[in-house]
VEXDREN-2710 file (C-alpha; in Angstrom, 1 decimal):
% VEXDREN-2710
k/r/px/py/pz
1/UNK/-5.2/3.2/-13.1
2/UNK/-1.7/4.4/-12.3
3/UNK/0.8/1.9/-12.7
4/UNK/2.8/1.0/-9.1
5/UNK/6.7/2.1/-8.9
6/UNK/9.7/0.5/-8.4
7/UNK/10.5/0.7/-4.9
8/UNK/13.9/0.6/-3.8
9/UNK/15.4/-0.9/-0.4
10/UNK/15.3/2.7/1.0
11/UNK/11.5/3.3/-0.3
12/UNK/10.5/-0.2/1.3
13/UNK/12.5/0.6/4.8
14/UNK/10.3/4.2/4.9
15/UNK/7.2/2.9/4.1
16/UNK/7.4/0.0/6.8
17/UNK/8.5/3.1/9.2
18/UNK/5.4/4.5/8.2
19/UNK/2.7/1.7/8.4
20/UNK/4.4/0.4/12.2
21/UNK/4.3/3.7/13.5
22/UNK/0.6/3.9/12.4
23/UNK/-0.5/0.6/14.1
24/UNK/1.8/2.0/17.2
25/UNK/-0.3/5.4/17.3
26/UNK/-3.6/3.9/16.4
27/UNK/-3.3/0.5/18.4
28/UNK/-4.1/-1.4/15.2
29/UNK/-3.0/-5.0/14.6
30/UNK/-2.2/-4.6/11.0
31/UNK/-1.6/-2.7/8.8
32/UNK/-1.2/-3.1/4.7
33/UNK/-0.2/-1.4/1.9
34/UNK/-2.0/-3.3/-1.4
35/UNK/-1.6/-2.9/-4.5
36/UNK/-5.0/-2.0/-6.1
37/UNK/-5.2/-5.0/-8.1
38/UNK/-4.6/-6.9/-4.5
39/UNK/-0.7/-7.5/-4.2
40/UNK/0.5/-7.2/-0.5
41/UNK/3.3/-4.9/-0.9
42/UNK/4.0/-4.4/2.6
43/UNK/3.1/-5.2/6.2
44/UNK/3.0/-4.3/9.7
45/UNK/2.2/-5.4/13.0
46/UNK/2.4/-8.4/15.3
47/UNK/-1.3/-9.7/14.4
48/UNK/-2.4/-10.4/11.1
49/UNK/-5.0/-11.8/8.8
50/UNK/-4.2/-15.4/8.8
51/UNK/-3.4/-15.0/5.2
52/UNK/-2.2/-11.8/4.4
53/UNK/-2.1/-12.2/0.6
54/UNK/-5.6/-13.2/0.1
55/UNK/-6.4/-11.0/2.7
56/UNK/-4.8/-7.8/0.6
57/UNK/-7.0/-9.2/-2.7
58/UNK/-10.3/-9.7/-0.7
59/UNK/-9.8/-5.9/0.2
60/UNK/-8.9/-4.6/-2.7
61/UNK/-11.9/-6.3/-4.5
62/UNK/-14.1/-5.2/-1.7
63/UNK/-12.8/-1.4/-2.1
64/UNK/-13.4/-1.8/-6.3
65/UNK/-16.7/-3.2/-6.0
66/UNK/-17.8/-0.1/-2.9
67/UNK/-15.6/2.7/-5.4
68/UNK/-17.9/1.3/-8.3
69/UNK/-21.5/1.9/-6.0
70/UNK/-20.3/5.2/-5.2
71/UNK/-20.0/6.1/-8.6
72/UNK/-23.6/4.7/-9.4
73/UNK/-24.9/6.8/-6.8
74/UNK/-22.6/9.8/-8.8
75/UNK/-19.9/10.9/-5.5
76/UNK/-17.1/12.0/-7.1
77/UNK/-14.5/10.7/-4.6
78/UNK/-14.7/7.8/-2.9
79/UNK/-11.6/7.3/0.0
80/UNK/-12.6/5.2/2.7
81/UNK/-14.3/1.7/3.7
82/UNK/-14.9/0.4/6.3
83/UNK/-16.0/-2.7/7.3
84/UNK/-17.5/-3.4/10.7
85/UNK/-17.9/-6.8/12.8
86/UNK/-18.3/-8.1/16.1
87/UNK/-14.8/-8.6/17.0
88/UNK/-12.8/-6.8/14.2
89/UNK/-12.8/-3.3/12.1
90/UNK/-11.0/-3.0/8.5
91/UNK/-10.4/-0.1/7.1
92/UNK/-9.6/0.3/3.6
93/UNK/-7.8/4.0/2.8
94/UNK/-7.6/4.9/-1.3
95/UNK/-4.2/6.2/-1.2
96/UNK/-3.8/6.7/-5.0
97/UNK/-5.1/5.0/-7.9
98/UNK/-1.8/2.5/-7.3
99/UNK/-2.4/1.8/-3.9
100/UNK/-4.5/1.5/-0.5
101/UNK/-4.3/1.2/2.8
102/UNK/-5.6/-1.5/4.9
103/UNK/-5.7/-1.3/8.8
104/UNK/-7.4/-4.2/11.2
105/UNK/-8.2/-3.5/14.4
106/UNK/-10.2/-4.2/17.0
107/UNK/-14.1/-3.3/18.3
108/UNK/-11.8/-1.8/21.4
109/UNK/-10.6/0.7/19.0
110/UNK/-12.7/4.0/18.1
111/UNK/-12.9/3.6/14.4
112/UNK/-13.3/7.6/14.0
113/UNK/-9.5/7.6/16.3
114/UNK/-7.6/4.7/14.1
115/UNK/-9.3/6.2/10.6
116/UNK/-7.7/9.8/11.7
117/UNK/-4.3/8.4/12.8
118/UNK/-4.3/7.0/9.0
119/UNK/-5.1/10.2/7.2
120/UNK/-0.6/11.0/7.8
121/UNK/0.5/7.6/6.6
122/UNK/-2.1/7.5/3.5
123/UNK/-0.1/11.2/2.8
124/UNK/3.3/9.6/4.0
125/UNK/3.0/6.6/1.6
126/UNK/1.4/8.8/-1.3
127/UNK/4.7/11.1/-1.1
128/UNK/7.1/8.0/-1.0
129/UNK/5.4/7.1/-4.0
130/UNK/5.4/9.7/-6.1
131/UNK/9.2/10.2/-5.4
132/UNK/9.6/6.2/-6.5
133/UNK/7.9/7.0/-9.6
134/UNK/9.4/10.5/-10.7
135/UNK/13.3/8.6/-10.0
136/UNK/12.3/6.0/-12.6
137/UNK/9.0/6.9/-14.6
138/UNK/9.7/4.4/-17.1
139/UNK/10.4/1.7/-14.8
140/UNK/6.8/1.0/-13.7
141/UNK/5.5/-2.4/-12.4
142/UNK/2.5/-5.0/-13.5
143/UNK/2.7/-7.3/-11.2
144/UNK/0.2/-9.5/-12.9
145/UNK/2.3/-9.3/-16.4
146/UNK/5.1/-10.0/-14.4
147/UNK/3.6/-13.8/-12.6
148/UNK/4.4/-12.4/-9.4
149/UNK/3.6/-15.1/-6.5
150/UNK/5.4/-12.6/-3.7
151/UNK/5.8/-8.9/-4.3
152/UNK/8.3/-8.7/-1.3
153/UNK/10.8/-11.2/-3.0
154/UNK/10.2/-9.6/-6.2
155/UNK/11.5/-6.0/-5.1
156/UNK/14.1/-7.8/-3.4
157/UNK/15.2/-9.6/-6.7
158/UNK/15.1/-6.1/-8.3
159/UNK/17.5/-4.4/-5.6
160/UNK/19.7/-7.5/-5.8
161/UNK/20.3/-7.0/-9.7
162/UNK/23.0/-5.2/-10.8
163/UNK/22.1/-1.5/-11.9
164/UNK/21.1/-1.3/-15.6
165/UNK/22.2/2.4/-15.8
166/UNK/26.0/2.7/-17.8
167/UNK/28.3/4.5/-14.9
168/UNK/28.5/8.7/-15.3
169/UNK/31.3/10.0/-17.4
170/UNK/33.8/12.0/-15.2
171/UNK/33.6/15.2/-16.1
172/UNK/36.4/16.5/-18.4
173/UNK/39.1/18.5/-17.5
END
């Protein structure tokens, strides 16, 4: 599994950009960016799961555990789930082997329209990502290793420290 970048303020400003304009074009009520191990990393939206955190985990387990019977029956890729009820849809995007997307909606909502609308901000958030991790490579994050309780706060703690980098040389004359 690839490890999840540092995300900068910048990094965390686009990627909300990119998840509210997809519940805006796909009339979802949420949508969230997990980590694949089940941190909430971000979210959008004025409706929610009542708990978004355990919501983010449930997802992410429920994506492993689907990914894993898709393997079993030998597909090769395994990108979407989604899950189906009487009043609400979830779908669960692989976005890379770092992240997924998550979008709730309702049964009022074409899941084939809201599942397309996602196909740009899975790409969107797959760029942003790669440029977090090429800036820093070595400055990857485990959230579990690092007894995270809120992943928000924690890259909010990170952008508040002090850079670790010595300052440039001018150049000489």
């Amino acid at each position: 599994m690839k490890s999840f970048p540092s995300l900068t303020t910048a990094d965390v400003e686009h990627l909300d950009g990119l998840l509210k304009d997809l519940v805006a074009r796909s009339h979802a009520l949420s949508a969230l960016l997990v980590e694949r191990a089940g941190y909430l990393i971000h979210r959008a939206g004025g409706e929610s799961p009542s708990d978004p955190a355990e919501f983010s985990s449930l997802s992410a387990n429920a994506f492993s555990a689907a990914q894993e019977m898709s393997k079993r029956l030998k597909e090769p890729f395994f990108t979407t789930l989604r899950v189906s009820g009487t009043r609400f849809h979830t779908s669960i995007r692989h976005v890379d082997e770092s992240a997924l997307l998550v979008v709730v909606f309702t049964t009022t909502s074409p899941p084939e329209q809201v599942e397309a609308e996602a196909v740009a901000t899975v790409i969107g958030i797959y760029e942003r990502l790669e440029i977090a991790r090429h800036r820093k490579p070595e400055q990857m994050v485990d959230f579990a290793d690092q007894n995270v309780d809120s992943v928000t706060k924690f890259f909010r703690r990170q952008a508040a420290q002090p850079p670790t980098d010595p300052p440039a040389e001018p150049p000489a004359s």
